[in-house]
N, C-alpha and C positions, 0 to 999 in steps of 0.2 A: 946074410944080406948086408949090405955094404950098402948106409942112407948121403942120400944125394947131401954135401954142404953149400950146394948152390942155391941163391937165395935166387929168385926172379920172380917180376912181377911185384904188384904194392899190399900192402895191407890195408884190412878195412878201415882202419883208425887214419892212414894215408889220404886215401879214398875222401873218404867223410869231410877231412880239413882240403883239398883242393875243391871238392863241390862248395864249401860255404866260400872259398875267397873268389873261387869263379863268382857266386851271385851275388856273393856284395859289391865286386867290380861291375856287374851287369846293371846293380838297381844305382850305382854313384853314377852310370854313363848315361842312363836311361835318366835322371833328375837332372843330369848336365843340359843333355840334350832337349829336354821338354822347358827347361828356364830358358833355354838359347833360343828357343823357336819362339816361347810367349814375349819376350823381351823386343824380337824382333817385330811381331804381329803391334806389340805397343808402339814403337815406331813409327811404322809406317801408318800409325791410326792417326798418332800425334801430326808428321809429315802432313796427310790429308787434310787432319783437322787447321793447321796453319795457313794451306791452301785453303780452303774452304769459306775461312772467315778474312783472310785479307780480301779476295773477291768477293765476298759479299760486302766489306765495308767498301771497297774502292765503288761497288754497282750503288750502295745507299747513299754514298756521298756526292755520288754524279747526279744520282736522280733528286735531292734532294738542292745540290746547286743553283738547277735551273727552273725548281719548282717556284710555284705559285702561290701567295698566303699560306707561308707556311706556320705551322701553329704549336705549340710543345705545351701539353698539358697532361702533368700526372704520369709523366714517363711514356707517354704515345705522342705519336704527332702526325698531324692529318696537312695535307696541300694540295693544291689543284693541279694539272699537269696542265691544261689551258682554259679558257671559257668554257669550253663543254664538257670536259672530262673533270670536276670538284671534286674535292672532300674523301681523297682517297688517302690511304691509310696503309702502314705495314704489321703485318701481326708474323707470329710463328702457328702455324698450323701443320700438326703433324709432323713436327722436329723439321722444318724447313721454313724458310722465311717467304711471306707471300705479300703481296699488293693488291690493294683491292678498294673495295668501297663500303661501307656498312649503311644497308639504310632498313630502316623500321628495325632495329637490333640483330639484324642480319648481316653477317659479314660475306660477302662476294667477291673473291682473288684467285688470283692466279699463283702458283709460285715463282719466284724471281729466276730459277734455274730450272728453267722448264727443262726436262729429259736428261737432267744431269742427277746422277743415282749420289747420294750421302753414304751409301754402304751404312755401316755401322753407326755414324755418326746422325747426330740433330743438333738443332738451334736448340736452346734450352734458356739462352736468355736474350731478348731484346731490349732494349731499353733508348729512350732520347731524353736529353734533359738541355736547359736553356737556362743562361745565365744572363739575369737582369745587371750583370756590371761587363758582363763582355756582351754587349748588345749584338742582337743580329748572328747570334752563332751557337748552334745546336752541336750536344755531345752526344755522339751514336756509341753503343756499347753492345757488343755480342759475347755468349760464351756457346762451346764448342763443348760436344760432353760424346764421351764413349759408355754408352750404358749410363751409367748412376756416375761418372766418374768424369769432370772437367778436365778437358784438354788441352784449350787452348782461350784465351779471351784475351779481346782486342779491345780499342776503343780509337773510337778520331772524329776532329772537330771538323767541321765546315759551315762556312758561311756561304747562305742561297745569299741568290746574285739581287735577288727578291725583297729579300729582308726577312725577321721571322718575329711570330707574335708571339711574347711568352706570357703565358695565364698564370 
Protein backbone atom coordinates (compact mmCIF):
# COMPACT_ATOMS: atom_id res chain seq x y z
CA UNK A 1 0.00 0.00 0.00
CA UNK A 2 1.20 3.16 -1.14
CA UNK A 3 0.28 6.21 1.92
CA UNK A 4 -1.23 9.35 0.72
CA UNK A 5 1.78 12.40 1.05
CA UNK A 6 -0.89 14.86 0.61
CA UNK A 7 -1.47 16.82 3.55
CA UNK A 8 -5.18 18.61 3.40
CA UNK A 9 -7.14 20.05 5.78
CA UNK A 10 -5.73 21.88 9.46
CA UNK A 11 -4.58 20.47 12.50
CA UNK A 12 -6.06 20.55 15.83
CA UNK A 13 -3.36 22.74 17.25
CA UNK A 14 -4.34 25.01 13.76
CA UNK A 15 -7.83 24.97 14.74
CA UNK A 16 -7.39 25.87 18.49
CA UNK A 17 -5.13 29.20 17.64
CA UNK A 18 -7.71 30.58 14.75
CA UNK A 19 -10.62 29.94 17.34
CA UNK A 20 -8.77 32.15 20.31
CA UNK A 21 -7.75 35.21 17.56
CA UNK A 22 -11.29 34.88 16.12
CA UNK A 23 -12.56 35.70 19.89
CA UNK A 24 -10.19 37.97 20.87
CA UNK A 25 -10.90 39.98 17.71
CA UNK A 26 -14.71 39.42 18.55
CA UNK A 27 -14.53 40.61 22.37
CA UNK A 28 -11.75 44.05 21.10
CA UNK A 29 -14.98 44.97 18.59
CA UNK A 30 -17.51 44.15 20.92
CA UNK A 31 -15.63 46.79 23.73
CA UNK A 32 -15.18 49.22 20.76
CA UNK A 33 -18.54 49.24 19.97
CA UNK A 34 -20.26 49.36 23.58
CA UNK A 35 -17.57 52.54 24.38
CA UNK A 36 -18.71 54.12 21.04
CA UNK A 37 -22.34 53.83 21.74
CA UNK A 38 -22.05 54.96 25.80
CA UNK A 39 -19.82 57.88 24.65
CA UNK A 40 -22.40 58.69 22.42
CA UNK A 41 -25.65 58.30 24.87
CA UNK A 42 -23.19 60.79 27.12
CA UNK A 43 -23.51 63.26 24.42
CA UNK A 44 -26.35 63.69 23.61
CA UNK A 45 -27.43 63.73 27.65
CA UNK A 46 -24.71 66.46 27.86
CA UNK A 47 -26.37 68.34 24.49
CA UNK A 48 -29.89 67.99 26.31
CA UNK A 49 -28.66 68.96 29.60
CA UNK A 50 -27.02 72.38 27.94
CA UNK A 51 -30.47 72.79 26.50
CA UNK A 52 -32.29 72.32 29.26
CA UNK A 53 -30.60 74.79 31.61
CA UNK A 54 -30.01 77.61 29.23
CA UNK A 55 -33.96 77.60 28.91
CA UNK A 56 -34.55 77.36 32.19
CA UNK A 57 -32.26 80.28 32.98
CA UNK A 58 -33.41 82.43 30.08
CA UNK A 59 -37.61 81.43 31.64
CA UNK A 60 -35.90 82.43 35.46
CA UNK A 61 -34.57 85.51 34.39
CA UNK A 62 -37.59 86.87 32.38
CA UNK A 63 -39.78 85.93 35.19
CA UNK A 64 -37.78 87.32 37.64
CA UNK A 65 -37.29 90.86 35.59
CA UNK A 66 -40.50 91.82 35.69
CA UNK A 67 -41.35 90.43 39.16
CA UNK A 68 -42.53 92.22 42.06
CA UNK A 69 -40.75 92.73 45.63
CA UNK A 70 -38.56 90.59 44.85
CA UNK A 71 -36.61 89.23 47.83
CA UNK A 72 -33.17 86.76 48.02
CA UNK A 73 -32.73 85.16 51.31
CA UNK A 74 -30.52 82.26 52.22
CA UNK A 75 -30.30 81.04 48.55
CA UNK A 76 -34.32 81.20 47.82
CA UNK A 77 -35.97 84.14 46.64
CA UNK A 78 -39.75 84.80 46.72
CA UNK A 79 -41.72 87.91 44.45
CA UNK A 80 -45.02 88.72 43.53
CA UNK A 81 -46.06 88.31 39.99
CA UNK A 82 -48.87 91.26 40.56
CA UNK A 83 -51.28 92.42 43.69
CA UNK A 84 -52.89 89.32 43.78
CA UNK A 85 -50.75 86.63 42.90
CA UNK A 86 -47.66 87.32 46.16
CA UNK A 87 -45.00 85.51 47.64
CA UNK A 88 -44.29 83.00 45.08
CA UNK A 89 -41.41 81.07 44.96
CA UNK A 90 -39.00 78.48 42.77
CA UNK A 91 -38.02 75.32 44.18
CA UNK A 92 -36.75 71.85 42.33
CA UNK A 93 -39.33 69.40 42.87
CA UNK A 94 -38.72 66.13 41.59
CA UNK A 95 -35.46 66.96 39.54
CA UNK A 96 -37.46 69.78 37.76
CA UNK A 97 -37.84 73.37 38.53
CA UNK A 98 -41.33 74.52 39.62
CA UNK A 99 -43.12 77.83 40.71
CA UNK A 100 -45.42 78.19 43.28
CA UNK A 101 -46.47 79.48 46.43
CA UNK A 102 -45.71 78.03 50.09
CA UNK A 103 -48.20 78.89 52.63
CA UNK A 104 -48.67 77.32 56.11
CA UNK A 105 -45.26 75.19 55.18
CA UNK A 106 -46.77 73.80 52.26
CA UNK A 107 -45.30 74.26 49.04
CA UNK A 108 -47.96 74.60 45.97
CA UNK A 109 -46.47 74.78 42.02
CA UNK A 110 -46.43 73.93 39.10
CA UNK A 111 -43.41 72.95 36.97
CA UNK A 112 -42.01 75.75 34.85
CA UNK A 113 -41.89 73.04 31.68
CA UNK A 114 -45.22 71.84 31.96
CA UNK A 115 -45.31 68.61 29.39
CA UNK A 116 -41.81 68.93 28.47
CA UNK A 117 -40.24 65.15 29.55
CA UNK A 118 -36.23 65.83 31.29
CA UNK A 119 -35.69 62.02 30.11
CA UNK A 120 -32.77 61.29 32.13
CA UNK A 121 -31.96 64.44 33.35
CA UNK A 122 -32.91 66.70 36.79
CA UNK A 123 -32.46 69.92 38.51
CA UNK A 124 -30.21 69.11 41.18
CA UNK A 125 -29.27 72.48 42.03
CA UNK A 126 -30.99 75.86 42.41
CA UNK A 127 -29.68 78.40 43.95
CA UNK A 128 -30.29 82.74 44.06
CA UNK A 129 -28.06 84.99 45.77
CA UNK A 130 -27.89 88.97 46.02
CA UNK A 131 -25.17 91.17 46.36
CA UNK A 132 -25.47 94.09 48.77
CA UNK A 133 -22.45 95.98 46.46
CA UNK A 134 -24.18 95.29 43.19
CA UNK A 135 -27.53 96.56 44.39
CA UNK A 136 -30.76 95.37 42.73
CA UNK A 137 -29.30 92.21 40.99
CA UNK A 138 -29.85 88.63 41.86
CA UNK A 139 -27.43 85.51 40.83
CA UNK A 140 -29.55 82.45 39.47
CA UNK A 141 -27.38 79.32 39.47
CA UNK A 142 -28.72 75.81 38.16
CA UNK A 143 -26.82 72.41 37.85
CA UNK A 144 -27.93 69.70 35.40
CA UNK A 145 -27.05 66.09 36.62
CA UNK A 146 -27.43 62.72 34.72
CA UNK A 147 -27.91 60.24 37.45
CA UNK A 148 -25.44 61.04 40.41
CA UNK A 149 -23.22 62.77 37.67
CA UNK A 150 -23.18 66.92 36.90
CA UNK A 151 -23.56 67.81 33.39
CA UNK A 152 -23.91 70.93 32.87
CA UNK A 153 -24.33 74.32 35.34
CA UNK A 154 -24.96 77.62 34.31
CA UNK A 155 -25.42 80.79 36.10
CA UNK A 156 -26.58 84.51 35.07
CA UNK A 157 -27.39 87.77 36.59
CA UNK A 158 -30.51 89.93 36.17
CA UNK A 159 -31.67 92.76 37.34
CA UNK A 160 -35.91 92.98 38.15
CA UNK A 161 -37.06 96.03 36.49
CA UNK A 162 -38.65 96.26 40.37
CA UNK A 163 -35.67 96.31 42.21
CA UNK A 164 -34.64 93.36 44.75
CA UNK A 165 -34.61 93.14 48.53
CA UNK A 166 -31.67 91.47 49.92
CA UNK A 167 -31.91 89.91 53.58
Amino acid sequence: MKKLRNKKGFTLTEMLIAVLLLGFVSVMVTVMTTAILNSTVIMREVAQAEILGSEALDNLQGQLRIAKNVAVDDGNVTFDIDESNKNYTFRVEDGQIAIGQVKEGVFNGDTLFAGVSYGNLSVTKLQFSGDNKKKNVVEILIEISYGSKALWSGSVTVKPLNGVIIA
